[in-house]
Legacy VTK file of the C-alpha trace (Angstrom):
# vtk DataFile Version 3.0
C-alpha trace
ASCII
DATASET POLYDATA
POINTS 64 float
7.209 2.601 -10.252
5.307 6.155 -9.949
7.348 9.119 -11.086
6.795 12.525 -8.937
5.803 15.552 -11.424
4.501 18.579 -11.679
1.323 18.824 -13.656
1.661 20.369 -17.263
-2.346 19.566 -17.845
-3.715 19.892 -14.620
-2.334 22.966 -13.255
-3.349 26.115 -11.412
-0.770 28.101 -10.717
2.564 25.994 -11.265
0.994 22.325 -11.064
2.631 21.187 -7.945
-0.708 20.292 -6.164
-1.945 18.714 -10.062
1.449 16.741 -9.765
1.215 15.110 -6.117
-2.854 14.370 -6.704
-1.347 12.294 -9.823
1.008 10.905 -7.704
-1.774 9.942 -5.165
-4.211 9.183 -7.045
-6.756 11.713 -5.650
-8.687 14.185 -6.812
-6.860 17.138 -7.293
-10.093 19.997 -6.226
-10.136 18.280 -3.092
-6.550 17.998 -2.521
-6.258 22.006 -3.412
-8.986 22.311 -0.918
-6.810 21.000 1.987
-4.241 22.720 0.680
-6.194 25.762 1.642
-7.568 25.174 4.653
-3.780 23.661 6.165
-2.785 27.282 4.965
-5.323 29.102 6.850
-3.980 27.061 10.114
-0.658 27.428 9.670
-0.954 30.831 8.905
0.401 29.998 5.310
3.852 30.251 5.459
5.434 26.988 5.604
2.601 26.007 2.414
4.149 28.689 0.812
7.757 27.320 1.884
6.695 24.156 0.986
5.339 25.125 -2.385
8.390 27.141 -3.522
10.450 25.080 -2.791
8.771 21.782 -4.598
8.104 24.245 -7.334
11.962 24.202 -7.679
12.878 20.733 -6.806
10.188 18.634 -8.541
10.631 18.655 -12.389
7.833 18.705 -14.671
5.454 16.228 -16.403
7.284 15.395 -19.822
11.064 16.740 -19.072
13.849 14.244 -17.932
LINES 1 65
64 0 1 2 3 4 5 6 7 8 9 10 11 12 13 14 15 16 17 18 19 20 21 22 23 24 25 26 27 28 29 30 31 32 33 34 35 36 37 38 39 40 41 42 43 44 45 46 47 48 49 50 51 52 53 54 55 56 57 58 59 60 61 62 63
């Protein structure tokens, strides 16, 4: 069964998006891409919401 991580290699800014394109199995440009642009139409505050708080939640590639 597939673990959910945050990226320690493929990361940007804290490797939450790196961690769920992993997970998916997708690439993780175009997944940061839609990231964006569901940002711009939400006016970015849940994805920031959402982002903190996964940040916090989800533990990192290679820690327990």
């Amino acid at each position: 069964m597939k673990k959910l991580y945050r990226s320690a290699t493929d990361k940007k800014i804290a490797g939450v998006v790196g961690g769920l394109a992993e997970y998916l199995s997708v690439d993780a440009s175009l997944l940061r891409i839609l990231t964006v642009i569901v940002g711009f139409m939400t006016a970015f505050m849940p994805i920031f919401l959402v982002y903190f708080i996964w940040y916090f939640v989800v533990p990192e590639e290679g820690t327990n």
